[in-house]
C-alpha positions, 0 to 999 in steps of 0.5 A: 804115134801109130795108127793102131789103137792103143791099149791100155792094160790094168793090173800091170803087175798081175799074171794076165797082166803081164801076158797082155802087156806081152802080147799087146807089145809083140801085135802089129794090131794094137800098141801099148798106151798105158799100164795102170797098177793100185797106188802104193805098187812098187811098180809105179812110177818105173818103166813097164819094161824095165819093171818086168825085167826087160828093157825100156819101152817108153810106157810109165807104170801109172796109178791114175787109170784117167790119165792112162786112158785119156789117148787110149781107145781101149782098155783091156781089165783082168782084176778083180770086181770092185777094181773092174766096177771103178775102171768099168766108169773111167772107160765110159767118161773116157769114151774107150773100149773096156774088154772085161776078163776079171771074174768072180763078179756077182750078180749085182756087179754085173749089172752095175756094168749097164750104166757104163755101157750107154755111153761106151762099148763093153765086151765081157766074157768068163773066157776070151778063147776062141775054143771056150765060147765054141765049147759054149755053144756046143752045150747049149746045142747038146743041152737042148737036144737032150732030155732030163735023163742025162745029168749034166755036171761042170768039172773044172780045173785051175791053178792053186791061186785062183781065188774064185770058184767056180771059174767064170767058165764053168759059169758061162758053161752052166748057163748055156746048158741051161739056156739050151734046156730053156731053164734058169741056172739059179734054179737048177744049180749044184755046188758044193756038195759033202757029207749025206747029200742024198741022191741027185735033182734030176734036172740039175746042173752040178759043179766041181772046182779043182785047184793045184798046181800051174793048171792053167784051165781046162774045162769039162762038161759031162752029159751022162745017163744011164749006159752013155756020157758025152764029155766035151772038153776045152784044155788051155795050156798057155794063157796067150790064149786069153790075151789074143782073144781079149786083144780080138776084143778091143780090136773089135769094139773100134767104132762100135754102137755103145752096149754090152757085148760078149766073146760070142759078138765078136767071134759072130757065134751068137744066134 
């Protein structure tokens, strides 16, 4: 058995799925312990391998999450937020880390995640690149050093299977923007603007989701006054990028105190 820690992925058949199951195999600093789909997946049962149309790698496709995290030391969850609030309580019984990537989770759900953490360590972030949680701390430091007269505004774009919106990104974007201006994102907050919308809030900060094609994330924040706009801009071009930064992740949670961590813990960014 290698002395790697081993990686458990969810939603084995998922396009991130596939890609961490990818990555995770080709690292000589994690190996694959498990892949967990929903039961009834045509997957189940069948070699991870073979099921993604390549040979055999010992690892059967499993519908018991348990099971699959029992030798594990991390799991690494881009599903959806029921899924991610049933696997967030199997990882803390299991004692594994559990790397949250699954986006479109409300409020509420996101608070539910604070049992779990006593008892094991989790990371969750809107994005795990390296570049997107750099871009972050960028907009709360341009945020905070400029004043209402610039209009603050969140443009992201994704593919046209994306089910939320906006992206978990765009959120995290908006709320170090307005952490930088020391106020609530849910007060200042713009979406879905049509029709007669009348002028803009001064102080707010807009959103604008759009969806085609393969686009695989590019995020834009705009700070625009009177004469002048500063745009700052992340493009991903291959969705390696989020599974290095997740793999980064579970590396990262091994022998951590249990809690609620982010891609800014792991990357050392936070204040």
């Amino acid at each position: 058995m290698s002395d790697t820690p081993g990686i458990v992925i969810t939603g084995a058949s998922g396009r991130m799925g596939q890609m961490l199951i990818g990555q995770v195999s080709a690292s000589d600093r994690v190996h694959l312990a498990g892949a967990v789909e929903r039961a009834g997946h045509a997957w189940v049962g069948q070699d991870i391998g073979v099921a993604m149309g390549g040979t055999a790698v010992g690892v059967i496709v499993t519908d018991n999450a348990a099971e699959a995290m029992q030798d594990a030391q991390a799991v690494i969850d881009f599903t959806a937020p029921e899924a991610t609030l049933a696997f967030a309580k199997i990882a803390a019984d299991a004692g594994v880390v559990h790397v949250i990537g699954t986006t479109g989770m409300t409020d509420a759900q996101i608070g539910a995640l604070d049992g779990p953490a006593k008892q094991t360590v989790i990371v969750r972030a809107g994005n795990m690149s390296l570049g997107v949680n750099l871009l972050t701390q960028l907009t709360k430091r341009v945020a905070a050093a400029l004043d209402e007269d610039f209009d603050i505004e969140v443009i992201e774009a994704h593919h046209n299977q994306k089910v939320d919106a906006p992206s978990g990104t765009a959120l995290m974007l908006g709320e170090a923007a307005a952490e930088g201006r020391g106020v609530a994102l849910a007060d200042v907050s713009d979406r879905g603007r049509d029709g007669i919308t009348g002028a803009r809030k001064r102080g707010d900060i807009g959103f604008t989701a759009i969806r085609g094609g393969d686009i695989v994330g590019e995020h834009d924040v705009m700070f625009a006054a009177a004469g002048e706009r500063i745009i700052l801009r992340h493009i991903a071009s291959d969705r390696a990028v989020f599974a290095r930064g997740a793999i980064k992740a579970a590396v990262w949670g091994q022998g951590k105190p249990a809690g609620a961590y982010d891609m800014l813990d792991v990357l050392g960014l936070n204040d």
